[in-house]
C-alpha positions in Angstrom: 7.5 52.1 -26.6 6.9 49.6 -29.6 3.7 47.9 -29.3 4.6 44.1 -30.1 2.4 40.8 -30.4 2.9 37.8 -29.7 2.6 34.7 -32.7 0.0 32.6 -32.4 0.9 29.3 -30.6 -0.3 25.9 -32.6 -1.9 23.8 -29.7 -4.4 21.9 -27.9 -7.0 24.1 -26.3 -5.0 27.3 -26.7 -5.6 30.4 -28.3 -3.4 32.6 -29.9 -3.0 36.6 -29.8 -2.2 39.5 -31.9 -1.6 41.2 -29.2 0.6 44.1 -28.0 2.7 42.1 -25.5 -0.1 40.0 -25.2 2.2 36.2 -24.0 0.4 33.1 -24.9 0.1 29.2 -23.1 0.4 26.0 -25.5 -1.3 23.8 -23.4 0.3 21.0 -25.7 -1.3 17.3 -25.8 0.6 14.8 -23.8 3.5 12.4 -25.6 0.6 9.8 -25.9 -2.1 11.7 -27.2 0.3 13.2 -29.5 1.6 9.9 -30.9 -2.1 8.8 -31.4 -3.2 11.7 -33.0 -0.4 12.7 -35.4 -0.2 10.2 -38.4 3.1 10.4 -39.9 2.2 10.6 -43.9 3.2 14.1 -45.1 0.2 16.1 -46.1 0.1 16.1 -50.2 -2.9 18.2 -52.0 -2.6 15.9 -55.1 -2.3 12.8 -53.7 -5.3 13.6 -51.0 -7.4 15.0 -54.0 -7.4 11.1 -55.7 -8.1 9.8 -52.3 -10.6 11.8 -51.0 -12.8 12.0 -54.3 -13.2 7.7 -54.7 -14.5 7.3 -51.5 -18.4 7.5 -50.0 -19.4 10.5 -48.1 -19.0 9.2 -44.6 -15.3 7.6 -45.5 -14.7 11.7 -46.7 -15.2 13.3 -43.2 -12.9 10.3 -41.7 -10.5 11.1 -44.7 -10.6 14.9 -43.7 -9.6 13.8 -39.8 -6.7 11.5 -41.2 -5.7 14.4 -43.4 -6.0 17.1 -40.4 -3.4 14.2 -38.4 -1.0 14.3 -41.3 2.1 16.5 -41.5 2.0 19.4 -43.0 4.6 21.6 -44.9 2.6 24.2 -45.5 -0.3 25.6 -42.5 -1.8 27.5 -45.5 -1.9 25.5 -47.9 -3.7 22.5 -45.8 -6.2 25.2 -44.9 -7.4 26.3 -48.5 -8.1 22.2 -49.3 -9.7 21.6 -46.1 -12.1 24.3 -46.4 -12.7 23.1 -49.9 -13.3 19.7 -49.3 -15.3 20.7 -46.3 -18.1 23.0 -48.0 -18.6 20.3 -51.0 -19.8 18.2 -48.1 -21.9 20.7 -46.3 -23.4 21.1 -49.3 -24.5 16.8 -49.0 -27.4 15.9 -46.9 -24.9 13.9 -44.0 -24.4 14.4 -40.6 -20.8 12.8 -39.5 -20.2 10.7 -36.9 -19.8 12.1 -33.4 -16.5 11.3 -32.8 -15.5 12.6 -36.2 -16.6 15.8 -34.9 -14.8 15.7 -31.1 -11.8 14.7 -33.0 -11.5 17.5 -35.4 -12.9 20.0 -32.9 -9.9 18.5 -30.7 -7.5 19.2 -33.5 -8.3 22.2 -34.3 -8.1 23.4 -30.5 -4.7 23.2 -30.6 -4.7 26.3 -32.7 -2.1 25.7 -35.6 -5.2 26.2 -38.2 -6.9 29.7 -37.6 -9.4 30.2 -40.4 -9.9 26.6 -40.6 -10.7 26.0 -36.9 -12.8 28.9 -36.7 -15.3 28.0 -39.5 -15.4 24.0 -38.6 -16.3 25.6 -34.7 -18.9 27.9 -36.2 -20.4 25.0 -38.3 -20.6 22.3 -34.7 -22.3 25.6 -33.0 -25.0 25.8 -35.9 -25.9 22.3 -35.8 -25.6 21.7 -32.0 -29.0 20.7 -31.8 -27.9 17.0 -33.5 -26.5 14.3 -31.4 -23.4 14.7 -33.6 -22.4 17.9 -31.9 -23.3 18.4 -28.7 -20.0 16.6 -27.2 -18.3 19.1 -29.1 -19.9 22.7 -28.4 -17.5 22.9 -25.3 -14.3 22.4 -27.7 -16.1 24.9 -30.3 -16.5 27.5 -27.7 -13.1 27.2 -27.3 -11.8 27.5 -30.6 -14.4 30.5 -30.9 -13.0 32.6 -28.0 -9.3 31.5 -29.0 -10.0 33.2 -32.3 -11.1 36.2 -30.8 -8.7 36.9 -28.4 -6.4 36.5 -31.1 -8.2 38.9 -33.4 -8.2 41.2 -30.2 -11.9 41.5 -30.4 -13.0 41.8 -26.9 -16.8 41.7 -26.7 -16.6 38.4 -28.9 -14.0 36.6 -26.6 -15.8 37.3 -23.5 -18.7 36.2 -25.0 -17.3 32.8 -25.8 -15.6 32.8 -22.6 -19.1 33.1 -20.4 -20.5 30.2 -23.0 -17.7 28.0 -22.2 -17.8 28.7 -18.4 -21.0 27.2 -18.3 -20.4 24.4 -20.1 -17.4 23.3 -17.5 -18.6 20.7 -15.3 -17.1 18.1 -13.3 -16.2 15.9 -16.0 -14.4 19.0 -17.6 -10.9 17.8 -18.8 -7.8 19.7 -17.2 -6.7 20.7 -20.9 -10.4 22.5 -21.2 -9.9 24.3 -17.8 -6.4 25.2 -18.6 -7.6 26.9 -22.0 -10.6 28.9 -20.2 -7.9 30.5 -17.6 -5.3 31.1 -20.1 -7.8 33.2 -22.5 -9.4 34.7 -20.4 -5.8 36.2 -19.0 -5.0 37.0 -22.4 -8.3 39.1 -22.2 -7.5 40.5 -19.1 -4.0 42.0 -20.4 -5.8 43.2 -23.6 -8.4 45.3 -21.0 -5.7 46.2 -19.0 -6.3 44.4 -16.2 -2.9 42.9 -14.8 -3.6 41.8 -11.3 -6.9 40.0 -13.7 -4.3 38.6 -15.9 -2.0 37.2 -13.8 -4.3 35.5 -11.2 -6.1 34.0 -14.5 -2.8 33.0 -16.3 -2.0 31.7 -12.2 -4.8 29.2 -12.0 -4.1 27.8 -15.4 -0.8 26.9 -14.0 -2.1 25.1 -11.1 -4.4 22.8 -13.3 -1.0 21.9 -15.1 0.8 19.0 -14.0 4.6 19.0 -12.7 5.5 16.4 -15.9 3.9 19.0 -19.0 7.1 21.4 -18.4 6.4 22.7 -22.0 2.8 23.9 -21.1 4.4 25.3 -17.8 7.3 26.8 -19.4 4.6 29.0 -21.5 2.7 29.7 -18.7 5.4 31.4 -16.3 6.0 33.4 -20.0 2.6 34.3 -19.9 3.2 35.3 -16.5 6.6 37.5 -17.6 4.8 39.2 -20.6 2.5 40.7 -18.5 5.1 41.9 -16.3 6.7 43.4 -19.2 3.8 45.0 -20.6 3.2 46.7 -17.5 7.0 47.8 -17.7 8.0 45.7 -14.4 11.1 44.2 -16.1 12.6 42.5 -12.8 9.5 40.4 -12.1 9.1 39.2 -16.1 12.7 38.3 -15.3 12.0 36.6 -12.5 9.3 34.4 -14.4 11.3 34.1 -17.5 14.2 32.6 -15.0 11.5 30.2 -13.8 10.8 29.1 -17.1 14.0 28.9 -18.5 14.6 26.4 -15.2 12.0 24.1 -16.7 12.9 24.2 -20.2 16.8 24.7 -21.2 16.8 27.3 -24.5 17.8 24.5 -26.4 14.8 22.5 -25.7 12.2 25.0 -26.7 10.3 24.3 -29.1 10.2 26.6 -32.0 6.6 27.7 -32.4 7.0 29.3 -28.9 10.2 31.7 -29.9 8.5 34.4 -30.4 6.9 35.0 -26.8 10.4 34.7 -25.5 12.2 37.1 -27.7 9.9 39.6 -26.8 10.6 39.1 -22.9 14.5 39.1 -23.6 14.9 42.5 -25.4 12.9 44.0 -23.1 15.1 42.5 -20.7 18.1 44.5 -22.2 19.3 40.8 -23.9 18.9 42.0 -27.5 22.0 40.0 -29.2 19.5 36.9 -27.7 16.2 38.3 -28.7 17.9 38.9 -32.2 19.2 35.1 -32.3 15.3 34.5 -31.4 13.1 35.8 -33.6 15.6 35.4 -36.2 14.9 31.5 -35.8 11.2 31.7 -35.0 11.0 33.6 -38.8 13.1 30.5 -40.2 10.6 28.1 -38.6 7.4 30.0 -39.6 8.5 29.9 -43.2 9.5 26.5 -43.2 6.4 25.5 -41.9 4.0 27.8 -43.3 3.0 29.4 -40.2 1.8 33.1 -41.1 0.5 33.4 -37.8 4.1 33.4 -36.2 6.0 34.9 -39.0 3.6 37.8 -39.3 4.0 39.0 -35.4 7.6 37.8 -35.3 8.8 40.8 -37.8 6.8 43.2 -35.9 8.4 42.3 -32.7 11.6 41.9 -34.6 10.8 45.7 -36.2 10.7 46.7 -32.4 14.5 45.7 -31.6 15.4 47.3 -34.3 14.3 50.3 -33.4 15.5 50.3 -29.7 19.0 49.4 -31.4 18.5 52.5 -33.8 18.6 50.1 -36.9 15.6 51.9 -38.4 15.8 51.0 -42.0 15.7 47.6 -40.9 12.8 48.4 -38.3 10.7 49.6 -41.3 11.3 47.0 -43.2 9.7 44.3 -41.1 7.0 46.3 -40.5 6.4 46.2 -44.1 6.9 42.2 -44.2 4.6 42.2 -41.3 2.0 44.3 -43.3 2.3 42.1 -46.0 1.2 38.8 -44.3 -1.1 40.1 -42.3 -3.2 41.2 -45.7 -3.9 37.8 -46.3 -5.8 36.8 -43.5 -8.8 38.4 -42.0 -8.3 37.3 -38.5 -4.5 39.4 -39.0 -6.1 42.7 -39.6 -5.3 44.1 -36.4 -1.6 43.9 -37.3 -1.7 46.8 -39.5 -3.0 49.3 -36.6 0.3 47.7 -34.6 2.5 48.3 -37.3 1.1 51.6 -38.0 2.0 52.1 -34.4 4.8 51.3 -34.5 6.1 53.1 -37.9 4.6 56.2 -35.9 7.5 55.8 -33.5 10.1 54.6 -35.7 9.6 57.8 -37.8 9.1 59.8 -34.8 12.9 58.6 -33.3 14.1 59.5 -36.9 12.4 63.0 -36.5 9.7 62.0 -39.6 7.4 63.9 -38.0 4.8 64.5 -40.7 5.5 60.5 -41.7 4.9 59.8 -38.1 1.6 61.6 -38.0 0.8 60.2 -41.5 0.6 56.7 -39.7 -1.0 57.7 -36.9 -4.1 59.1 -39.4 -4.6 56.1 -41.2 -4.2 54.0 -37.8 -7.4 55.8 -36.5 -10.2 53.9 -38.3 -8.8 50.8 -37.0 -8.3 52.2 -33.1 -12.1 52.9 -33.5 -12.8 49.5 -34.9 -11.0 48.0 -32.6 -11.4 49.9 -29.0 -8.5 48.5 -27.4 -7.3 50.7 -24.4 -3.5 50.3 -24.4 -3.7 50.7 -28.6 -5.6 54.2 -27.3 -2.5 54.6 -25.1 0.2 54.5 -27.6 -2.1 56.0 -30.1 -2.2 59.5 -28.1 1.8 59.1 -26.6 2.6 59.1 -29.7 0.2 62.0 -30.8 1.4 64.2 -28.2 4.9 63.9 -28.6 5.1 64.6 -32.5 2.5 67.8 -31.9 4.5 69.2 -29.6 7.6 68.5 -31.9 6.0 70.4 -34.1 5.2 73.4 -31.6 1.7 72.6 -32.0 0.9 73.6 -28.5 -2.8 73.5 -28.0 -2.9 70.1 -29.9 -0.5 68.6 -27.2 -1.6 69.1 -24.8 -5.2 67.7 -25.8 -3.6 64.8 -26.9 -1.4 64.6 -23.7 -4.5 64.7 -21.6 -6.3 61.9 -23.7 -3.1 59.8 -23.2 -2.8 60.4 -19.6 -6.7 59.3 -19.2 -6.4 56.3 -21.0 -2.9 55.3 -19.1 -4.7 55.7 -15.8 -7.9 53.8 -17.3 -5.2 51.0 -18.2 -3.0 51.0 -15.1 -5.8 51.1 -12.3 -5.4 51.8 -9.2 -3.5 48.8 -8.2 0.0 49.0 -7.7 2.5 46.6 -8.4 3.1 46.3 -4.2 -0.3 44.9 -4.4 0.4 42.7 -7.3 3.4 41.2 -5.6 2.4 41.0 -2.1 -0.4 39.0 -3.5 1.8 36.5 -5.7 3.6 36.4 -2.8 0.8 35.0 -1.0 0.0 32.9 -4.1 3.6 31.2 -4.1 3.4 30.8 0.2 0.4 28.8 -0.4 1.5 27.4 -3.2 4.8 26.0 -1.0 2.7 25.2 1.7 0.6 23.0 -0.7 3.9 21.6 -2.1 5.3 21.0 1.6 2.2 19.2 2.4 2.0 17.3 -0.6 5.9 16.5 0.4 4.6 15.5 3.8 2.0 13.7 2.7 4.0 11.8 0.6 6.6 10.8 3.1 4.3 9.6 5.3 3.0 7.3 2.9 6.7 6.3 1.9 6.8 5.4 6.3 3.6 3.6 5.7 4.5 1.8 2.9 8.2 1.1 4.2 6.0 -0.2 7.5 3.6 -2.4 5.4 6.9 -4.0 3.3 8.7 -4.9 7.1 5.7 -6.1 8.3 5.1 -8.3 5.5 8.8 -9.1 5.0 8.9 -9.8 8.9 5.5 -12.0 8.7 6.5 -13.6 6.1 10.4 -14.3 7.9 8.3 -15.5 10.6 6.3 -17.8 8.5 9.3 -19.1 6.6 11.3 -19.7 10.5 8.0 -21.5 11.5 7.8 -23.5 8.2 11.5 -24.5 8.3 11.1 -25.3 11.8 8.4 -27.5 11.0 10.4 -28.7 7.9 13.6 -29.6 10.3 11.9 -31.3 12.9 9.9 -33.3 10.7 13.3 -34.1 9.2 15.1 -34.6 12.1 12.4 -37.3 13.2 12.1 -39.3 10.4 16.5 -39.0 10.8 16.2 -40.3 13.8 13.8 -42.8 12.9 15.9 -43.5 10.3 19.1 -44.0 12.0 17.3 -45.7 14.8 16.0 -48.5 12.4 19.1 -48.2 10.9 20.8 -49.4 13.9 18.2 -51.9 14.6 18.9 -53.4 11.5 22.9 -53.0 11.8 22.4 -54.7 15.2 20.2 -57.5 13.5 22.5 -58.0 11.5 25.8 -57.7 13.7 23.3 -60.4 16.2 22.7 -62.7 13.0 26.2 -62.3 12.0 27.4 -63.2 15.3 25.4 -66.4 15.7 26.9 -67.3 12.2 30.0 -66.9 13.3 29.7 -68.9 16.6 28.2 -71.7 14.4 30.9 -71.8 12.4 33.0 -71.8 15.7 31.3 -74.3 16.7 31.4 -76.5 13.6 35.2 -76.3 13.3 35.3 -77.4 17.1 33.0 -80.3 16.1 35.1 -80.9 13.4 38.3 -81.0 15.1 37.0 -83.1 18.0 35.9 -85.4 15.0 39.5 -85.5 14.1 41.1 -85.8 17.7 38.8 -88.9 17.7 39.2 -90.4 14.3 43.5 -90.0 15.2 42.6 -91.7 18.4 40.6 -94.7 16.4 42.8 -95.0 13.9 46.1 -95.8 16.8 44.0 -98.2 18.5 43.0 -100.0 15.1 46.6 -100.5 14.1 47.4 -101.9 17.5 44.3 -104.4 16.7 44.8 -107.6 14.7 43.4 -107.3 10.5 41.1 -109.4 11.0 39.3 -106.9 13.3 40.7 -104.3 11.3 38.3 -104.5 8.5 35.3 -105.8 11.0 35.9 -101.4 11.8 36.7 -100.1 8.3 33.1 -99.8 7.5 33.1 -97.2 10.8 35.9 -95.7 9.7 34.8 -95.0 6.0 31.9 -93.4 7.2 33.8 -91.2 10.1 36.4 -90.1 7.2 33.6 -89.5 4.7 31.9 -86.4 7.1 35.0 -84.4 7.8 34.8 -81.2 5.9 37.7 -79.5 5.3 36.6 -76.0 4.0 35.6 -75.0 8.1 38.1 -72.7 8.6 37.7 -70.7 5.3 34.1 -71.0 6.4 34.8 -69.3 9.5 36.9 -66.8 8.1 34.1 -65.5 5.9 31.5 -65.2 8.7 34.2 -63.6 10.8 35.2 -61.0 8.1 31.2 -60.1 7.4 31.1 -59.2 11.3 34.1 -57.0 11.2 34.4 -56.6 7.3 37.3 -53.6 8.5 39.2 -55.5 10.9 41.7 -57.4 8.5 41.7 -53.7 6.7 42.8 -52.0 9.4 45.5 -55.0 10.5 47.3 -54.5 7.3 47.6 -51.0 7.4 49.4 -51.5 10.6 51.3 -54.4 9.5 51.0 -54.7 5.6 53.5 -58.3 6.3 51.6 -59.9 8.3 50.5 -63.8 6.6 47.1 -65.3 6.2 47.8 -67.6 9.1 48.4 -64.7 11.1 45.8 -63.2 10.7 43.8 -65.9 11.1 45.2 -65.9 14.6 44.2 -62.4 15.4 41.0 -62.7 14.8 40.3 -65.8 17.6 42.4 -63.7 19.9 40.1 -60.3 19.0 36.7 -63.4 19.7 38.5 -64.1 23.2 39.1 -67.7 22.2 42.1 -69.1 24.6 45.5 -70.2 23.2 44.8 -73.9 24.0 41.6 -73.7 21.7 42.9 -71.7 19.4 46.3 -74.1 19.0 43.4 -76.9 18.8 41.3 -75.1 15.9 44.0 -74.3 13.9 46.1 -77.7 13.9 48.9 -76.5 15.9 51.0 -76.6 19.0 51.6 -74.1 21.9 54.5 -73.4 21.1 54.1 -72.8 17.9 51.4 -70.8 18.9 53.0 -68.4 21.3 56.1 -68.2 18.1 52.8 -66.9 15.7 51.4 -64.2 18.5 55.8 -63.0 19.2 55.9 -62.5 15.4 52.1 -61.1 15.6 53.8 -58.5 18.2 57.0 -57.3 16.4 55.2 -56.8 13.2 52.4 -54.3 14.7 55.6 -53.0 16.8 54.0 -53.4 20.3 55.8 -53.0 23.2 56.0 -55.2 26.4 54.0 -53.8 28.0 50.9 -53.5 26.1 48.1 -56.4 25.6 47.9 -58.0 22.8 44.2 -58.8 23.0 43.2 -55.1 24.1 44.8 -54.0 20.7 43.2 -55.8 18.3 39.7 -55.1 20.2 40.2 -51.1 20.3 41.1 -51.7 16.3 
């Protein structure tokens, strides 16, 4: 089989690998930090040149941060004028600021900048001993084992890897403790351990939380390129599924294409693995990436080969070759592609090219002591010896290949691997189904707390409305009770009026009963005593008042101002003297009296109270005077 690896992975706390199937984490920054961190100038070497030179030596390392936060075109190119700019200050007699320091450490533990990140670690690890760069040996410990893990360097990593153990405490952030289990699973899968890897890349995953899909999307492809590596191609299926249910193919980001096409072909989905790295190659040159264009076309070289397009196969391992000679920290992809041009030739029956590669991989295998490099070293040995009837050397070679498989593979079975996830995802679910539980009953409590306070504070509202009503209705009462009082005053003061008017006009008309009387005995009297009485006569003529009756009438219509109203809408003919007459008979004043008051006789009378009758349309049978008191 092709040995693949996997493009380094630009991002916080994460290393990258070049690895045979070795599937990397981006433990990515969250929306936030990302927004804070990522200034939104494009990176330009000319422009930052003039800047950087005119100002003061501290104002330079903030200017290398701001630059660092910039975009950048080109990975590369940003690297060469960082490193510049950064020695001509090392050179200066300045220690930066401390949170300088964190923040490019921080930076560069997302992983985008290789070289860069590695030197700018190694120079906080030097100077540790200053205030400046002690809160950042944890994050250069990082960057330092990221590096080597990437540069497949095994001693190195581990080394790192125990330094930053150490250093993680209780105030350790998540993103730190993420990192530390993800390298040291990509470790484990370099050694060969796979139950190692896995459990590592498992406990990453549970310091992740549900809402960083992208970081566990890469992890459960960690997860799956260990699976494949160990040629169990249903179980990286099974994780690649998971992944792909928390991050649709569209949504992936680019820098993480790689990984993934790697997992599909050896799935058997190589028109989808093709459409992968073919777009993970676009986006590493666009961007400048060597680090994911480099491993892409060896992984691309490998589909080739399995779809017997060898001329193409050999070709990206040339373009492979070609970036990797750039960069020292790449070296280890020319003993891959070596590798893998051993097998390519060996498919096309090239046997002495085959063995050709295989030579000059050798120094490099040394170098590099990697056991599953060893493995496909002597498969591929073996195979082309025996190819070549070269029996004796075979069979050595067979033997060496066997030993280092069975070194590799251990002697734990995949039953053991998957019983044990098994028991990892059961306690995992039980952890979930508590966590479910947990929350529902604080959803009970809290649904409790709102109707208890919403039924306290009904009870309060009922009590205060109460309050509020009865209050009301007393001073209501009190209201209509003084109310009444004063109506009755009134309806008291109003009635006295009126029965001193009543009484007036009675005066008055006994007044003129007697003055009619006087004035019929005078005329019977002789002149002479005539005017010996028209002194008394004068003055009984002067007091009469005529205005008594409309006096009356007024008083009587202030008592019952609706009476009159409501006599006219039963009888809207009905004359002022008529109803003058209704109103004594509604005050119970007799027909004698009333004949008296009003100047007129009986008879007349009883003709006004017939007319009274028709008019209001009362029959025989009912009382006048019980009428117009119900009105």
């Amino acid at each position: 089989m092709g040995k693949k690896f996997i493009a380094p992975i630009g991002s916080i706390f994460k290393s990258v690998g070049l690895a045979v199937l070795l599937t990397m984490i981006s433990c990515n920054p969250s929306p936030q930090e990302e927004e804070r961190m990522d200034d939104k100038r494009v990176f330009n070497p000319t422009i930052a040149n003039s800047e950087f030179e005119g100002k003061p030596t501290a104002e330079k390392w903030d200017y290398l941060l701001t630059a660092l936060n910039s975009k950048h075109t080109s990975t590369a190119e940003f690297e060469d004028w960082f490193l510049e700019k950064f020695y001509a200050l090392r050179k200066e007699d300045f220690i930066p600021n401390e949170s300088v320091v964190k923040a490019i450490n921080t930076k560069f533990s997302w992983f985008k900048y290789l070289k860069a990140g590695k030197v700018f670690a190694e120079y906080t690890l030097n100077s540790k001993d200053s205030t400046s760069f002690r809160s950042s040996q944890n994050l250069a410990y990082n960057i330092m084992a990221q590096y080597f893990v990437f540069d497949r360097q095994v001693d190195s990593t581990a080394k790192y890897l125990a330094k930053l153990e150490k250093g993680l405490g209780e105030d350790a952030s998540n993103a730190l403790i993420i990192s530390y289990f993800n390298t040291k699973g990509e470790l484990e899968t370099i050694k060969g351990d796979m139950f190692g890897a896995i459990i590592n890349f498992n406990k990453a995953l549970g310091y992740v939380p549900d809402n960083e899909v992208i970081n566990r999307f890469m992890l459960e492809l960690s997860i799956a390129g260990v699976y494949v590596e160990f040629k169990f191609i249903e179980k990286a299926k099974y994780h690649v599924d998971k992944a792909y249910a928390l991050l649709p193919f569209d949504s992936i980001p680019e820098k993480y294409l790689n990984t993934l096409g790697i997992v599909e072909y050896q799935a058997g989905n190589y028109e989808k693995s093709d459409r992968i790295f073919s777009r993970s190659i676009q986006f590493g040159t666009k961007q400048g990436r060597p680090e994911i264009i480099a491993p892409t076309y060896a992984n691309y070289a490998n589909l080739r080969r399995t779809e017997k397009r060898y001329n193409e196969a050999l070709e990206f391992t040339y373009k492979s070759d070609s970036i990797c000679g750039l960069y020292d920290y790449m070296k280890v992809g020319f003993l891959i592609n070596r590798l893998n041009r051993a097998e390519i030739y060996y498919d096309q029956t090239r046997y002495e090219e085959a063995l050709n590669e295989l030579q000059g991989a050798y120094p490099d295998l040394i170098a590099y002591d990697i056991l599953n490099f060893k493995i496909a070293y002597y498969e591929s040995l073996y195979k082309i010896f025996d190819k070549l009837g070269m029996k004796a050397s075979a069979d050595s070679n067979y033997r060496m290949y066997k030993e280092y498989e069975a070194e590799y593979n251990g002697d734990l079975g995949l039953s053991a691997v998957t019983e044990w996830e098994l028991a990892t995802e059961r306690e995992r679910a039980m952890e979930e189904t508590n966590k479910v539980n947990e929350s529902k009953q604080k959803e009970v409590l809290r649904l409790f707390l709102i109707a208890l306070i919403l039924s306290i504070s009904l009870l309060l509202v009922s009590i205060a409305f109460f309050a509020i009503y009865r209050k009301r209705t007393k001073e209501r009462e009190r209201f209509l009770s003084e109310a009444k009082r004063l109506n009755q005053n009134l309806e008291d003061k109003s009635k006295a009026l009126l029965t001193e008017s009543m009484n007036n006009l009675t005066i008055q008309n006994v007044k003129d009963d007697i003055l009619r009387e006087l004035e019929e005995i005078l005329n019977r009297l002789p002149d002479k005593v005539k005017r010996e009485f028209s002194n008394l006569t004068f003055r009984l003529t002067s007091g009469k008042e005529s205005n008594y009756l409309d006096e009356f009438e007024s008083r009587f219509k202030g008592v019952y101002e609706s009476f009159y109203k409501k006599l006219l809408e039963q009888a809207p003919d009905l004359t002022p003297n008529e109803l003058r007459v209704c109103a004594f008979i509604r005050l119970n004043i007799t027909s004698k009296d009333i004949a008296r008051l009003t100047g007129k006789s009986l008879g007349t009378l009883d003709n006004t109270r017939t007319f009274i009758r028709k008019k209001l349309k009362l029959d025989s049978d009912v009382n006048l005077q019980r009428y117009l008191l119900d009105l």
